[in-house]
Backbone bond lengths (Angstrom), bond angles and torsions (degrees), N, CA, C in turn:
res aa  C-N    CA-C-N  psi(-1)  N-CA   C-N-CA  omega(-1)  CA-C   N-CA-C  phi
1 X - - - 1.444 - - 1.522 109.79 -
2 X 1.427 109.81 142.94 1.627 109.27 -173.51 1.950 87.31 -84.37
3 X 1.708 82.25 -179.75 1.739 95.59 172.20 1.220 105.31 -70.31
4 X 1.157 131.87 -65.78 1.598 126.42 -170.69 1.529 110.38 -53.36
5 X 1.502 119.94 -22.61 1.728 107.36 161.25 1.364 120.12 -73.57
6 X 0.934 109.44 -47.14 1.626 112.69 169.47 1.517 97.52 -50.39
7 X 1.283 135.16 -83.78 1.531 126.71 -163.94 1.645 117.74 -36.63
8 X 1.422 106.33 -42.72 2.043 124.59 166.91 1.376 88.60 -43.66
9 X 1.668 117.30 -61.16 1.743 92.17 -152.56 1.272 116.61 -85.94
10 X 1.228 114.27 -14.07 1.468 114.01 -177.38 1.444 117.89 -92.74
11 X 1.621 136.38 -19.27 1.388 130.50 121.74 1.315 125.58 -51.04
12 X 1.357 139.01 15.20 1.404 144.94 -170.52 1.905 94.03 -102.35
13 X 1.784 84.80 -58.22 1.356 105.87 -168.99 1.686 110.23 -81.60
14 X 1.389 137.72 -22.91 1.237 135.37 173.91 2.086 88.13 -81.34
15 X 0.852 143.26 -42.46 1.605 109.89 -179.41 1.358 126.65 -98.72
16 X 1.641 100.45 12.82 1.959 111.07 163.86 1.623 96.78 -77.57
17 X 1.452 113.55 -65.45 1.543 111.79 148.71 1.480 120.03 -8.83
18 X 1.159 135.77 -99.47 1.139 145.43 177.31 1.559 112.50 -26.51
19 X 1.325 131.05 -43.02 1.061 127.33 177.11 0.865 127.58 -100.99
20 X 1.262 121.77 -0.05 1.674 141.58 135.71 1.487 120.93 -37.96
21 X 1.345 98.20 -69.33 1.710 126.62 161.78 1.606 92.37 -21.56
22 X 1.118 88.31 -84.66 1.982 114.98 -164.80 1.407 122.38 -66.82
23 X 1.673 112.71 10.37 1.176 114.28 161.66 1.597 99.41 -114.42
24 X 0.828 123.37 -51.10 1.841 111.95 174.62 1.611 120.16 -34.16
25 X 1.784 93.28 -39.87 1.805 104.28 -178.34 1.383 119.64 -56.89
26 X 1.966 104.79 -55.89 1.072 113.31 -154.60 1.775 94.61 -80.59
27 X 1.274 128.47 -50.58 1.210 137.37 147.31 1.307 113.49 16.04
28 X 0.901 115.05 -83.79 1.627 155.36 -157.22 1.668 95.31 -69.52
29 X 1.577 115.41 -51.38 1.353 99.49 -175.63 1.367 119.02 -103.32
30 X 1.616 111.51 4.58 1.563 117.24 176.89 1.452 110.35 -120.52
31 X 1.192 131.57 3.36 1.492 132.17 -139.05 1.353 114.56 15.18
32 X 1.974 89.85 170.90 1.240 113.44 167.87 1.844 114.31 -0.60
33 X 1.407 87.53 -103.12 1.072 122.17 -168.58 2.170 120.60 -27.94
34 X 1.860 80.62 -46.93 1.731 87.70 -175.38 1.213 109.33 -68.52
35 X 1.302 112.08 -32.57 1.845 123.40 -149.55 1.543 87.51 -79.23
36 X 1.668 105.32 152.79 1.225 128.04 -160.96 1.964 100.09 -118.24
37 X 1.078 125.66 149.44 1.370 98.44 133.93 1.291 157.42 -56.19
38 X 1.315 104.84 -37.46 1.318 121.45 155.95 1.970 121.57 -46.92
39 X 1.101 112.70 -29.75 1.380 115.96 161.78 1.211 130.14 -105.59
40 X 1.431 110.63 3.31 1.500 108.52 141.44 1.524 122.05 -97.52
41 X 1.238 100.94 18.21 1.785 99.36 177.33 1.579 106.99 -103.42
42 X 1.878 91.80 -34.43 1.465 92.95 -177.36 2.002 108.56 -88.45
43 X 1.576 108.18 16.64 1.477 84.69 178.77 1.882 103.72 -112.12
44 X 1.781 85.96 1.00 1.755 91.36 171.34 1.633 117.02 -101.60
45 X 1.563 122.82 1.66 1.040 116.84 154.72 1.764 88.86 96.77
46 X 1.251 119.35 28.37 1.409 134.27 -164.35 1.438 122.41 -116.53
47 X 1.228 132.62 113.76 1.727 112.27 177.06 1.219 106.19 -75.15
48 X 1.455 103.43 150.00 1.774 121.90 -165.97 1.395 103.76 -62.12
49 X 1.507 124.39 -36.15 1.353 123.48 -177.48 1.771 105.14 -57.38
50 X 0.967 99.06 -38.94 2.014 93.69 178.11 0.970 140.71 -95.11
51 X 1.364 96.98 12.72 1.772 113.62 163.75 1.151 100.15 -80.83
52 X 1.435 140.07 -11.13 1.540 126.33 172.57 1.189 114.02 -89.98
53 X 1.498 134.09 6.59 1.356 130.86 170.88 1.372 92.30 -83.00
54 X 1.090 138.67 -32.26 1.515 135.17 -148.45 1.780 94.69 -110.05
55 X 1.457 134.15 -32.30 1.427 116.13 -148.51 1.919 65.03 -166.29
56 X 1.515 93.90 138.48 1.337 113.34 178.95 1.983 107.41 -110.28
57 X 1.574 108.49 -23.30 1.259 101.26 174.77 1.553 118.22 -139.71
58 X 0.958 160.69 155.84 1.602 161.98 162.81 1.635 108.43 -37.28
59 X 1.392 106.04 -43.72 1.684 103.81 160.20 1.528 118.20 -72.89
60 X 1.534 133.46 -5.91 1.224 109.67 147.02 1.149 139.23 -94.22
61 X 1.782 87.68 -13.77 2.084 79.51 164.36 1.426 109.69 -79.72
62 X 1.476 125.87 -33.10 1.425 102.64 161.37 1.709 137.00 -33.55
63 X 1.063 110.53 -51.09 0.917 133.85 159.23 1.878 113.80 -30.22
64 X 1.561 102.89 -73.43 1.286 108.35 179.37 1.213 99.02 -77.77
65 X 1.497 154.32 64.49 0.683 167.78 22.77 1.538 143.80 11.05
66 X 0.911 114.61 -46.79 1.773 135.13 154.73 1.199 97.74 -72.76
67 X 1.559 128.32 -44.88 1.631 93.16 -166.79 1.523 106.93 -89.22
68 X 1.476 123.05 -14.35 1.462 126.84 168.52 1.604 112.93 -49.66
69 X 1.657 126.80 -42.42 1.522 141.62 128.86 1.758 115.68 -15.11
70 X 1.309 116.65 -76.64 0.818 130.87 171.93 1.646 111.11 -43.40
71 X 1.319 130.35 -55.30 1.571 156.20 158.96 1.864 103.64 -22.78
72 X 1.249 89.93 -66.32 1.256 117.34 -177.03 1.741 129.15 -61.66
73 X 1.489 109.60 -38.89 1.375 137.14 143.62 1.315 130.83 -21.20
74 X 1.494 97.24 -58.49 1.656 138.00 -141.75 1.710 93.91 -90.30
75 X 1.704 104.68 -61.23 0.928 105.38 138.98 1.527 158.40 47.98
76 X 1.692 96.83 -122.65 0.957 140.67 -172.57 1.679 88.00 -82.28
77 X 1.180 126.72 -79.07 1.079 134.80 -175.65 1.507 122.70 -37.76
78 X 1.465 116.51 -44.26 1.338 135.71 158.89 1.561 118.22 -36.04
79 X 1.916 104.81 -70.77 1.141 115.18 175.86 2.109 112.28 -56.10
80 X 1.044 105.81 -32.47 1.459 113.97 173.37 1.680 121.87 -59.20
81 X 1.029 86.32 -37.61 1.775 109.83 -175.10 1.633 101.18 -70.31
82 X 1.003 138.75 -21.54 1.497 152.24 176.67 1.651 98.15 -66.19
83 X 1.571 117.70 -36.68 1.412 104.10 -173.94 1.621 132.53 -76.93
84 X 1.233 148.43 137.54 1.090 133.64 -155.65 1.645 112.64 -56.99
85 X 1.227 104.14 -51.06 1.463 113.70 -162.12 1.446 116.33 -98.96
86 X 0.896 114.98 136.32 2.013 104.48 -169.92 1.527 116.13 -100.56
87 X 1.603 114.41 22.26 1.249 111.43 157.91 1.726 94.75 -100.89
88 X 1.576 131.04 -25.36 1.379 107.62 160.79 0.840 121.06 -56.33
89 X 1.319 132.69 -38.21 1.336 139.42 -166.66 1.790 114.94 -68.87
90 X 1.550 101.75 -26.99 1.848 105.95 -174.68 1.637 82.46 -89.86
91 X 1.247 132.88 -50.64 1.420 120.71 165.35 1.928 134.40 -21.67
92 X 1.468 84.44 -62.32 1.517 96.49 -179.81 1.609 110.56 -69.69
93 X 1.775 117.96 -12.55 1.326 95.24 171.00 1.481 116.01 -88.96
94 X 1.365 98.28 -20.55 1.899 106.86 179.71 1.311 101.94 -53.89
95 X 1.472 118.91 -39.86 1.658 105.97 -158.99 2.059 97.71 -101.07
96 X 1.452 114.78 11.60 1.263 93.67 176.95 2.053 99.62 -94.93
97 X 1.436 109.55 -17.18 1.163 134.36 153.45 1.807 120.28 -28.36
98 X 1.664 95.90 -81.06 1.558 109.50 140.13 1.262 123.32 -10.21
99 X 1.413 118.06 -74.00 1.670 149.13 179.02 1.788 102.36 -45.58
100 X 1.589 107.15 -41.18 1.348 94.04 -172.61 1.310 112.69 -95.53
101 X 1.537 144.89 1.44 0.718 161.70 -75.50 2.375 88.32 -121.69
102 X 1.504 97.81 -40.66 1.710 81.35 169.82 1.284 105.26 -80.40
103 X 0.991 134.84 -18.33 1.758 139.83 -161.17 1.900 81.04 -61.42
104 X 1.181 93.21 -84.67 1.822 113.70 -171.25 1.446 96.31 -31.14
105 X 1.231 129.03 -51.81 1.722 117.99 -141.14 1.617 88.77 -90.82
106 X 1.135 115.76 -5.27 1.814 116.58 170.52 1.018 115.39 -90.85
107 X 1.774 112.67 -66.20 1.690 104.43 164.63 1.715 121.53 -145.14
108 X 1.037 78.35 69.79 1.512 92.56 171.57 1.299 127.90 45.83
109 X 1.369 122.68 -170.80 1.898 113.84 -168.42 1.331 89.80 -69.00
110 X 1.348 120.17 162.38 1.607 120.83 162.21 1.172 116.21 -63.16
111 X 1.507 138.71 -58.76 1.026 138.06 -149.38 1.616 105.12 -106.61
112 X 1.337 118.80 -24.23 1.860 117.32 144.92 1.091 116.77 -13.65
113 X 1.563 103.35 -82.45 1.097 133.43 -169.58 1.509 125.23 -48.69
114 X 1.462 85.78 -55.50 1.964 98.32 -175.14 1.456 94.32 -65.91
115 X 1.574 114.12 -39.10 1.921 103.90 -178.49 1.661 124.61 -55.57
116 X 1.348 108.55 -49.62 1.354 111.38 170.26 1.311 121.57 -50.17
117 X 1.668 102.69 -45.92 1.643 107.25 -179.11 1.455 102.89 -56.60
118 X 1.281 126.96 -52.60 1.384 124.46 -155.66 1.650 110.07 -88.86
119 X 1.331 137.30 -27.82 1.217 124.89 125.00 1.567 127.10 6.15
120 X 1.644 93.85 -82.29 1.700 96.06 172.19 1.547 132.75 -23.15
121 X 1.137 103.60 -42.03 1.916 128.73 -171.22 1.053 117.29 -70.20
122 X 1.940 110.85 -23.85 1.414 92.22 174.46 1.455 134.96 90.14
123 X 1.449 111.96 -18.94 2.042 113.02 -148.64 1.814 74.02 168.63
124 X 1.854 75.30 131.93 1.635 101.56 153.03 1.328 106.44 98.86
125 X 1.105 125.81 11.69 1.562 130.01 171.89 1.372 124.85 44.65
126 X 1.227 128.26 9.70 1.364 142.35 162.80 1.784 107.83 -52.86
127 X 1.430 116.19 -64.76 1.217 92.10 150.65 1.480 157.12 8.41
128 X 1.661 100.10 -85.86 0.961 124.36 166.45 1.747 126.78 -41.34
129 X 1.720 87.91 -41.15 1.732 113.49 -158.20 2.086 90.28 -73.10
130 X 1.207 91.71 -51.77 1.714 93.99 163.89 1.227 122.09 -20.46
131 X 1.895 98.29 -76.18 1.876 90.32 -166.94 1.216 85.15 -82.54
132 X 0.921 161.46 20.02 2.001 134.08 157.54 1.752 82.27 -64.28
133 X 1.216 124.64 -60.73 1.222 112.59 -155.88 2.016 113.54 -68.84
134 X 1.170 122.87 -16.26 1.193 129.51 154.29 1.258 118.42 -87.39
135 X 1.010 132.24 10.84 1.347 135.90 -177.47 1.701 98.01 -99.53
136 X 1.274 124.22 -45.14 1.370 160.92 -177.09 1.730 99.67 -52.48
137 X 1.630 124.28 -38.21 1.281 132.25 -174.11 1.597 95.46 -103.54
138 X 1.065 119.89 -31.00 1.803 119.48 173.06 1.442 99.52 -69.10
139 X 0.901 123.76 -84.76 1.940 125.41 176.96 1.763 96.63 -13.08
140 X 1.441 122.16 -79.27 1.462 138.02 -167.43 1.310 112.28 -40.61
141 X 1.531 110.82 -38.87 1.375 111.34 -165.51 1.688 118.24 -98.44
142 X 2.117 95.82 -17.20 1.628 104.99 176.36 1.868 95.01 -84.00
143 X 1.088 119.56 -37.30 1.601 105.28 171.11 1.798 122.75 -59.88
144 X 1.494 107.82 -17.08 1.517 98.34 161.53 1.170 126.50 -69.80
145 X 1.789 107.58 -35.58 1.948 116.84 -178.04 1.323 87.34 -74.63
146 X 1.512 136.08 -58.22 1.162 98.36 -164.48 1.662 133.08 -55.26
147 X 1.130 90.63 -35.49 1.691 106.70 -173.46 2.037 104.57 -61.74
148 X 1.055 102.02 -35.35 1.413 124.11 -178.88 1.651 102.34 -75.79
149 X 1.625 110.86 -1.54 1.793 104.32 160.79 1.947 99.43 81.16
150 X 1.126 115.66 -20.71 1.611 106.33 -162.76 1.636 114.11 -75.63
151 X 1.259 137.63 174.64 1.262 121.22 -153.89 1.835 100.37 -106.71
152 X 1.002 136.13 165.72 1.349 117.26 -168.21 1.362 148.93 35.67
153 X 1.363 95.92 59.26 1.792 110.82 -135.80 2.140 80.89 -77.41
154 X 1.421 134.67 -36.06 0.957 130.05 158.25 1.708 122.15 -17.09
155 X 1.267 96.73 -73.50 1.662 108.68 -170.09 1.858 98.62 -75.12
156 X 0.836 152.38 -3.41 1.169 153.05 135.67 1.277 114.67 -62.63
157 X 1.643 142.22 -47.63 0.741 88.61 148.87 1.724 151.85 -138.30
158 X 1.292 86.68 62.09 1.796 117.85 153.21 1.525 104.26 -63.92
159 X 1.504 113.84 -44.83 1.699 102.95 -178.46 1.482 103.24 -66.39
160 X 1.341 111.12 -43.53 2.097 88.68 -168.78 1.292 98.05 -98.93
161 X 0.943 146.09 -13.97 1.982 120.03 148.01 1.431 110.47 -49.94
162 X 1.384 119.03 -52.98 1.753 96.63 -174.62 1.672 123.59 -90.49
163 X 1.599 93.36 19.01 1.510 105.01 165.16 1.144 103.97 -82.55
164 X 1.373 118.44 -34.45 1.620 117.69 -163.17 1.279 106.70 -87.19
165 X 1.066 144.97 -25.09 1.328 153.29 -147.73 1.919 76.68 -103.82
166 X 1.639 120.51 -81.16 1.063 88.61 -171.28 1.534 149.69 -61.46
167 X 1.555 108.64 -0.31 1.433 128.14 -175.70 1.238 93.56 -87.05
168 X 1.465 129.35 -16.74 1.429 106.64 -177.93 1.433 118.51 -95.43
169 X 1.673 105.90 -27.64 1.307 117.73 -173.23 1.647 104.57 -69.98
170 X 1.596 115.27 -38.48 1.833 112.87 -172.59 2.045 92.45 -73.51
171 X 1.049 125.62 -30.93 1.529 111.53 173.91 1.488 120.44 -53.73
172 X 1.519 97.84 -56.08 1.296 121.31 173.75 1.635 112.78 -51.89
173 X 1.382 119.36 -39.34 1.324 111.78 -170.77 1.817 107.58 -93.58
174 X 1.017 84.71 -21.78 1.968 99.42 175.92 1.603 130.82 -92.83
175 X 1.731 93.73 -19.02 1.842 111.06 170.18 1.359 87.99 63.02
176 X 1.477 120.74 35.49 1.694 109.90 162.75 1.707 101.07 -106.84
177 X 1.155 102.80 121.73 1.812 93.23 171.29 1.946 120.84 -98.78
178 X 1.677 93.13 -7.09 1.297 106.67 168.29 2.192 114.38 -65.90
179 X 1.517 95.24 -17.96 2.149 88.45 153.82 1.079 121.17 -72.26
180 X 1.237 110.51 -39.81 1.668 99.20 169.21 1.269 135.82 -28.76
181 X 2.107 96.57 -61.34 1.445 106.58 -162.82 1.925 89.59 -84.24
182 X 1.247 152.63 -39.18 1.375 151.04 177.76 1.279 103.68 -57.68
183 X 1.391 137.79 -46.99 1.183 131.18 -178.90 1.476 116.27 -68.48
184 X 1.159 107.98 -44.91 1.524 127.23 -178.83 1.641 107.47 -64.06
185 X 1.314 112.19 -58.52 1.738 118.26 171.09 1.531 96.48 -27.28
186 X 1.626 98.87 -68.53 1.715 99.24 -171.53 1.086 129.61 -73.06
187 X 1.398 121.12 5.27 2.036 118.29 149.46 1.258 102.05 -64.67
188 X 1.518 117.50 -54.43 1.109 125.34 -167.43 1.362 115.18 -40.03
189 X 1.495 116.10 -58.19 1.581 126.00 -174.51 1.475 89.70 -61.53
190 X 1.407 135.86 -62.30 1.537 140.96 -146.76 1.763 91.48 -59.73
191 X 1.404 102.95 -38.31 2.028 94.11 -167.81 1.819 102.15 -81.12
192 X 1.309 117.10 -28.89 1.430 128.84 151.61 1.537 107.55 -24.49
193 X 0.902 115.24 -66.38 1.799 130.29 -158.38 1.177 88.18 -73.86
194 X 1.600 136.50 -63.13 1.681 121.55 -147.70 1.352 96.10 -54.15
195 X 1.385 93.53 146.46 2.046 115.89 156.87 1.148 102.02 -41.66
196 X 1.334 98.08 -172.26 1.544 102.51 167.51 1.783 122.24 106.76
């Protein structure tokens, strides 16, 4: 590859990026439904005409969107995975949770949110593409109970995913971000208590 191909692909690939970025964002705080292309072109600094080289419909930047979620997860989870013990580790996600705590009480978990919304629709498997990506934080968090020796490390954690989902949704629906940090304290104490 000459230099000027290399430079094509890697500005090709830093503003597929970018509008990746800027569809999870805008996404996230308008849903599905409101968000335009046009305002994910204009929140990546992009003319609308060239978001169609990259994404041919609003359901695929949705799409790249979940996996920017997914991105984000991966992550989180990654940097988590560095800690010795994996009840710190189910800890350190409760309190990065905590951490988001105005994010949530504005608009809710990202991928909550976008799931329920896209649910609604019925058609088009976006849905679906959702819980893969919550499915993705259930897997992460039943390999801590297991690893953590406790018995049904699954349904544990089904309990603190749908703690979180609902601590985010009553913030979100109440514009209190102080559930976060009370709800969250009390995973904290609850993962405190398990054996293990």
């Amino acid at each position: 590859m000459t230099d000027s191909t290399v430079s094509r692909v890697r500005a090709t690939s830093a503003k597929r990026r970018r509008l990746t970025a800027a569809a999870a964002e805008v996404v996230h705080r308008q849903g599905a439904e409101r968000t335009t292309i046009a305002d994910i072109a204009r929140a990546a600094g992009v003319p609308v005409g060239n978001v169609y080289y990259y994404f041919k419909t609003k359901d695929e930047l949705v799409a790249a969107a979940l996996d920017e979620h997914a991105r984000h997860l991966a992550e989180l989870t990654g940097r988590l995975e560095r800690l010795p013990d994996p009840r710190e580790r189910l800890k350190g996600l409760v309190e990065t949770w905590i951490g988001q705590r105005d994010v949530a009480a504005r608009w809710g978990c990202p991928t909550g949110t976008l799931a329920a919304e896209l649910d609604k629709r019925g058609e088009g498997g976006l849905d679906a593409e959702a819980g893969k990506v919550i499915r993705l934080l259930l897997d992460w968090a039943e390999r801590q109970f297991r690893e953590l020796g406790l018995p049904e490390p699954d349904g544990l954690a089904l309990t603190l995913v749908s703690a979180y989902q609902g601590m985010s949704l009553l913030a979100n629906a109440l514009r209190d971000p102080e559930i976060m940090t009370r709800e969250g304290n009390r995973l904290l104490g609850w993962l405190g208590s398990l054996p293990g």
